[in-house]
C-alpha positions in Angstrom: 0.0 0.0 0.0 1.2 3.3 -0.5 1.7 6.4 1.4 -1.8 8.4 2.2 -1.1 11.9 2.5 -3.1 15.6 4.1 -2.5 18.6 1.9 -3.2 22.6 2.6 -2.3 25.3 0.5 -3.6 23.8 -2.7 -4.9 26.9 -3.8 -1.4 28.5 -3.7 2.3 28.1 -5.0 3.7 25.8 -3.2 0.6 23.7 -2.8 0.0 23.6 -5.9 3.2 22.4 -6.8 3.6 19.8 -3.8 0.0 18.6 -5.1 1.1 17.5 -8.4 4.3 15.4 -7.3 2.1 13.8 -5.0 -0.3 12.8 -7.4 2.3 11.6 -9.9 4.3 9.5 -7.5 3.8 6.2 -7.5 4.7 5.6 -3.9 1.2 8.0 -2.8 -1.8 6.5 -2.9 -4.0 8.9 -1.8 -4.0 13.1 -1.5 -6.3 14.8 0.8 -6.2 18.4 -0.3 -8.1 20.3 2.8 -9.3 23.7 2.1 -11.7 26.3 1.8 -12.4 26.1 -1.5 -11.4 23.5 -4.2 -8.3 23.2 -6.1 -10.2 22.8 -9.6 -8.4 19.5 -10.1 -9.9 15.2 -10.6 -7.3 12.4 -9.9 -7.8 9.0 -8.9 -5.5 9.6 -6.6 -7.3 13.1 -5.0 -9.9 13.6 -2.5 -11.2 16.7 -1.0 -12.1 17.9 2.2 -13.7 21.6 1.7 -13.8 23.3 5.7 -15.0 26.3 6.8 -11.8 27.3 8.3 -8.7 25.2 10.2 -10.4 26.0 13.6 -13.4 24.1 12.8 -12.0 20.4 12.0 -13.2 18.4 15.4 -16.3 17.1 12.8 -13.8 16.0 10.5 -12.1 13.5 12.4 -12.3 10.5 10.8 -11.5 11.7 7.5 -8.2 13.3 8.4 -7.7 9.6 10.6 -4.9 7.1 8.9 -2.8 9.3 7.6 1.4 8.8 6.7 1.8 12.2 6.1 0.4 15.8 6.5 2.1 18.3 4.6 1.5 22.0 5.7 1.6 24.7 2.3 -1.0 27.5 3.1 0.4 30.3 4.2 -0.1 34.2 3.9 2.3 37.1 3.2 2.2 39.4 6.2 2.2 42.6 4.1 -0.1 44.8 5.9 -0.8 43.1 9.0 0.4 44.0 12.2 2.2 41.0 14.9 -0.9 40.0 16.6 -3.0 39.6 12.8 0.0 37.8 11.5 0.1 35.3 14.7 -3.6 34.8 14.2 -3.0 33.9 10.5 0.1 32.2 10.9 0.4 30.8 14.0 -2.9 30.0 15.6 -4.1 28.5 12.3 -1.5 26.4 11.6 -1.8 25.2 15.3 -5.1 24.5 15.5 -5.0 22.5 12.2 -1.9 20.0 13.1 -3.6 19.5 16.5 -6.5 18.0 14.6 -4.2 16.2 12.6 -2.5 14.8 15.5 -5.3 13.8 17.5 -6.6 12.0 14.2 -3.2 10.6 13.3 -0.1 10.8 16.3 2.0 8.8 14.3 1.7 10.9 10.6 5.1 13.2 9.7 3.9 17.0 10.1 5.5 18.8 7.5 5.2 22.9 7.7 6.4 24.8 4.8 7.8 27.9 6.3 10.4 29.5 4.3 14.0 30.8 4.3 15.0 33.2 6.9 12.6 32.1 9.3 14.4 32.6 13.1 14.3 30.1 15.7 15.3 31.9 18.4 11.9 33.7 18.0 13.9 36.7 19.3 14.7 38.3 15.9 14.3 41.7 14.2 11.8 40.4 11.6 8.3 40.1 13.1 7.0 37.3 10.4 10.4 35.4 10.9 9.9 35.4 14.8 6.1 34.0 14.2 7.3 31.8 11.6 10.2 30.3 14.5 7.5 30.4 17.0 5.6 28.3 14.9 8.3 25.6 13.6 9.1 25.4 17.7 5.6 24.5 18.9 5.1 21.9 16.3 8.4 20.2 17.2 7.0 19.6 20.7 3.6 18.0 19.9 4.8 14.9 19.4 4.1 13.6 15.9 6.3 10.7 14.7 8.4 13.0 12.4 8.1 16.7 12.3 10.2 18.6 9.6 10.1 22.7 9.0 10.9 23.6 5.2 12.5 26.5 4.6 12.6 26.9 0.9 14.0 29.9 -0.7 13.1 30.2 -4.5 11.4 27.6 -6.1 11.1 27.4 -9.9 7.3 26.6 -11.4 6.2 23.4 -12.4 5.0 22.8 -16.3 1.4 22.2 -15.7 1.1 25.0 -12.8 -1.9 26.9 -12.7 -1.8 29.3 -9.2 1.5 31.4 -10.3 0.6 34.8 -11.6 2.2 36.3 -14.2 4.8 38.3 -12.8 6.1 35.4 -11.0 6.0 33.3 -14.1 8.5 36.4 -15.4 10.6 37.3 -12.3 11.2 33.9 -10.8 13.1 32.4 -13.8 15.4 35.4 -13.5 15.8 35.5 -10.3 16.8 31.4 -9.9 19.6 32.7 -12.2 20.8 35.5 -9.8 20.5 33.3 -6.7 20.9 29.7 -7.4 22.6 29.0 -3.5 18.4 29.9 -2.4 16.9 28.7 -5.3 15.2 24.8 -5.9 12.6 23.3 -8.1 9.3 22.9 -7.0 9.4 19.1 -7.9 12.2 19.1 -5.7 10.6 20.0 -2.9 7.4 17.7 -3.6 10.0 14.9 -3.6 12.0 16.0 -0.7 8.7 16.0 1.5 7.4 12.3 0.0 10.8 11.0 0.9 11.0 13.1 4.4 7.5 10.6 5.0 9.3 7.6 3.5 12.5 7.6 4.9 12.6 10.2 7.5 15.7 12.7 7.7 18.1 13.6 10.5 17.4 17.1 10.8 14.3 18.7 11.8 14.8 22.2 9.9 15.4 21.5 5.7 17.2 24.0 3.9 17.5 24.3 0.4 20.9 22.4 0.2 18.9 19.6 2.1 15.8 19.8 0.3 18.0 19.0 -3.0 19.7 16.1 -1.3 16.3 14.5 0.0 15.2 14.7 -3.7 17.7 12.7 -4.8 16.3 10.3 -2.9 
C-alpha cells in the first residue's frame, strides 16, 4: 500500500506544486487536499475535504484519521498586517489545524512549509520570521512521529502549474539565475517532502541544500 497523505495550501504556489508530485508519484496513494475552496483539479489519486476554516475540524475526524503524512503549504504574506494579525493567520491556524491532525493521526510526519530566513530563536528583528520560528518550535513539541520545518528559498514553477501569476512566471526564472545557493525546483521540494515521509531525515529544519539532497532520494 502506498503512502496516504493531508495537503493545505492547494490553492497557492507551493501547494500547488507539492500537489502534483504527490499525485504523480507512484509511492502516494491517496492526496487529501483540505481547504476552503477546491483546487479545480480530478485524480484517482485526490480527495477533497472543503472546511469552513482550520479552527473548525473536530467534525472531520475521521477523514483526516490514517494518515502517513500531513504536509502544511497554506500560508499568507504578512504585508499589511500588524504582529498579533500575522500570529492569528500564521500561527494560531496552523496550530489549530496540526492539533486535529494529531489527535486523528499521532503517528503521521507533520511537514510545515515555512520558508528561508525564518528565526528560531523567535527573538529576531523580523516580526513574520519570529512568528514563523515560533511556529516551527511548537510543532516540534507536539509529538508527531516525524516533524520537519521547510525553509525553501526560491522555487522554480512546475510545467502544468496553474496558481503562479504572471509576474512570477517572469521574475522567478530570473531571479533562480541570480540566486541559485536559495533557489530549488518545485518538484524538488514535492519529492524531498514524499521522501521526508518515507524515509525520515536527521534534521528537523530542511534547507534548500537539504531539500535537494532529499530529492535525490
Amino acid at each position: 500500500m502506498g503512502m496516504k497523505l493531508i495537503l493545505t495550501g492547494a490553492t497557492g504556489y507551493v501547494g500547488e506544486g507539492v500537489l502534483l508530485e504527490c499525485l504523480a508519484h507512484p509511492g502516494v496513494e491517496q492526496v487529501l487536499v483540505v481547504g476552503r475552496r477546491t483546487c479545480g483539479r480530478q485524480h484517482a489519486k485526490l480527495r477533497e475535504l472543503l472546511v469552513k476554516d482550520f479552527f473548525s475540524l473536530d467534525a472531520h475526524l475521521e477523514e483526516l484519521r490514517g494518515h502517513d503524512g500531513c504536509f502544511f503549504c497554506a500560508g499568507v504574506s504578512s504585508i499589511g498586517k500588524d504582529e498579533a494579525e500575522f500570529t492569528r493567520l500564521a500561527y494560531d491556524t496552523t496550530l489549530a489545524f496540526a492539533k486535529a491532525v494529531h489527535a486523528a493521526s499521532p503517528q503521521a510526519t507533520f511537514i510545515y512549509v515555512s520558508g528561508g530566513g525564518t528565526d528560531s530563536t523567535e527573538k529576531g528583528r523580523l516580526m513574520w520570521a519570529r512568528v514563523k520560528g515560533r511556529t516551527e518550535n511548537e510543532l516540534a513539541r507536539m509529538g508527531f512521529g516525524q516533524q520537519f520545518n521547510f525553509r525553501p528559498g526560491i522555487m522554480t514553477i512546475t510545467p502544468g502549474m496553474r496558481n503562479p501569476k504572471w509576474w512570477m512566471r517572469l521574475l522567478v526564472p530570473v531571479s533562480a539565475v541570480l540566486m541559485p545557493r536559495i533557489t530549488c525546483t518545485m518538484r524538488q521540494v514535492g519529492l524531498a517532502m514524499i521522501n521526508c515521509v518515507a524515509k525520515g531525515y536527521p534534521v528537523n529544519v530542511v534547507e534548500v541544500k537539504d531539500i535537494k539532497r532529499l530529492a535525490e532520494g
